[in-house]
N, C-alpha and C positions, 0 to 999 in steps of 0.2 A: 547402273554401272557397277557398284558395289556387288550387288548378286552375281554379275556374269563377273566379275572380277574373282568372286570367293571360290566361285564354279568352276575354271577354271584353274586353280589354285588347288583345288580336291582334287582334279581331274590329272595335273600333274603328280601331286604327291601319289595320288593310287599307280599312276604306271610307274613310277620310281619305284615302287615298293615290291611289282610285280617283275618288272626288270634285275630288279638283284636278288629276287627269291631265285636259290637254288639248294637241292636234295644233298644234305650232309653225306651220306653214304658217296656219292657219286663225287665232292668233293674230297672225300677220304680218300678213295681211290686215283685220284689226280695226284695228289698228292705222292701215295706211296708211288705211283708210278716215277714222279719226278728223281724220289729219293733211291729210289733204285738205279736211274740211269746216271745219277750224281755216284752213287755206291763203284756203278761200273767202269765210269772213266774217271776216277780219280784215285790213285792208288796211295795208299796206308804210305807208302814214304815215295816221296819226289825221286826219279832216277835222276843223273845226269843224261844228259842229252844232247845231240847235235840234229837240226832239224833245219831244211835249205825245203823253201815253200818257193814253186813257180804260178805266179796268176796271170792271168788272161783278161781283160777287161774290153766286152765288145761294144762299141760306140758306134753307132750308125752315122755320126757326123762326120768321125777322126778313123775310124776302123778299127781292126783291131789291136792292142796294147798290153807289152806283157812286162811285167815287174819280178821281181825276189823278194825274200823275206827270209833271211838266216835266225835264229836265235842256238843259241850255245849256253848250259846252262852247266856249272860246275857246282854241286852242291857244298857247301861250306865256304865254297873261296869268290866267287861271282858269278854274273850272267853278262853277254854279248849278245847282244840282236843288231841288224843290220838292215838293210830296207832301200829296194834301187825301183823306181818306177817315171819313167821319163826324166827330166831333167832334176827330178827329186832324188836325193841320195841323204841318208841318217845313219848312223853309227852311236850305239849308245852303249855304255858300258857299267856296269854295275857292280863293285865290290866291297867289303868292309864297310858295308855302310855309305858310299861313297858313289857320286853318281855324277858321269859325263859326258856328255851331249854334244855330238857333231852335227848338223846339219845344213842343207844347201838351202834353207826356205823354211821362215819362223812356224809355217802354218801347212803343214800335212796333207798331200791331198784325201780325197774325202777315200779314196778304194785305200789307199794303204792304212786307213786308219780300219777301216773294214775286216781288210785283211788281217791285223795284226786281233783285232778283236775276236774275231774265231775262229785261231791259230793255236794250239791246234784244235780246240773245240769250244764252242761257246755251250756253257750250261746256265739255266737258267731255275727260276724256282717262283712258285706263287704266291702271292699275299695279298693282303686288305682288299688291292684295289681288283680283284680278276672275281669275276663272277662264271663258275664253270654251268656249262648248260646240260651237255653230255658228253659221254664217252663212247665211238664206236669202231666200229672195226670198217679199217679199208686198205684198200690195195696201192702202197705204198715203195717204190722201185723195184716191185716184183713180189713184195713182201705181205700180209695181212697183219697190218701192224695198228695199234692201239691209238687210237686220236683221240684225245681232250681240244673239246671245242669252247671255247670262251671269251669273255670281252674283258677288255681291260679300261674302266672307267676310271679318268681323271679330268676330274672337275666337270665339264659340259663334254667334254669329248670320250668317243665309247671307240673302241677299238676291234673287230670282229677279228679275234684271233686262236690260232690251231698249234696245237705239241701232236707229234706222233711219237710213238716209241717202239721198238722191235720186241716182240714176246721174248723172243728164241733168246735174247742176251739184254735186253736191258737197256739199248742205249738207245739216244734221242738222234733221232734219224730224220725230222722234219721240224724244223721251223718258221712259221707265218704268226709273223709282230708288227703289226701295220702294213707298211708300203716291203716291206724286207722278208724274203724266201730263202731260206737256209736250208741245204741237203747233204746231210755225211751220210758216206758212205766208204765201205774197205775199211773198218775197226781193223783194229792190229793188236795183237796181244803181246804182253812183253810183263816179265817182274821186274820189279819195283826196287833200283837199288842194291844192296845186298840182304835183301831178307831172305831170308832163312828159304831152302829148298822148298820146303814143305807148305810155304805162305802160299795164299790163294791168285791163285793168275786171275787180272783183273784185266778187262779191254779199258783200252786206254782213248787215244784219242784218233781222230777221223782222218784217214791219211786220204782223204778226196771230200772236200766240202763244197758246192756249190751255192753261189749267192746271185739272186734275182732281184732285183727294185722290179715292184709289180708297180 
């Protein structure tokens, strides 16, 4: 018993070992990938903004279900977000420091919380726990765009998951993180603010995102 117990014990630690070996170079390039489409939608200074988000939630039990999502953002003086989705309605206001909170229902449904999370773009970024396998090229809403394929281990649970990115500008155009499919698309370009004429036009955020529970 002791033998098959050690034997096993080998047997594990060797495919642990094998499972998170991956090529530094192909990690590097994940990487600069990530930070380039963080470079692209996120610009050097915050503009003010007003942004009125319509979703659609299709339910094969209840059918289909559509919400809003306003956020209003004044830089220096506050932000306003607002949020209606069936009998749920939030109003939350934010300024000086200073923050207040309307709502019809202690606990959020699960899509407005969705929604507000990749409003207008969720970016994301890798660390400790993601073991990249590779990088390749596929045909991505029309587009041949860059896919890092990798697993996200925590603890016993391994996660088979995928980043695409558009060559042509940079930005993260496909998201698969577990059970969750994230799709922007129609980047919009806009300066940042009042920066100076000459600052660099930066694509900002996905004014059509699509979210799938796989």
């Amino acid at each position: 018993m002791k033998t098959l117990l050690k034997s096993l014990l080998l047997l594990l630690l060797a495919s642990t070992g094998v499972s998170a070996a991956q090529d530094p170079e192909v990690r590097r390039e994940a990487l600069e990938l990530m930070e380039r489409a963080s470079a692209a939608s996120l610009p050097a200074k915050l503009p003010n903004l007003e942004r009125v988000d319509t979703f659609r939630v299709l339910d094969a039990g209840s059918g289909p279900r559509e919400g809003t999502f306003t956020r209003v953002v004044v830089q220096g003086t506050g932000r306003r977000e607002e949020a209606s989705f069936g009998d749920y309605h939030l109003a939350e206001v934010s300024t000086g420091g200073n923050l207040a909170t309307m709502k019809s229902h202690k606990v959020a449904p699960a899509e407005v919380e969705t929604v507000i999370g990749i409003t207008p773009i969720r970016l994301m970024r890798f660390d400790g726990e993601d073991v990249i396998h590779r990088i390749v090229t596929k045909a991505v809403g029309g587009k041949n765009a860059r896919c890092v394929e990798f697993d996200t281990i925590k603890g016993q649970k391994i996660e088979n998951n995928e980043f695409c990115f558009d060559p042509a500008n940079n930005t993260l155009i496909l998201e698969k993180t577990g059970d969750d499919l994230i799709e922007n698309t129609t980047f919009s370009r806009s300066r940042a603010g009042s920066s100076p004429p000459r600052s660099p036009i930066r694509l900002q955020a996905s004014e059509n995102s699509k979210y799938h529970k796989r």
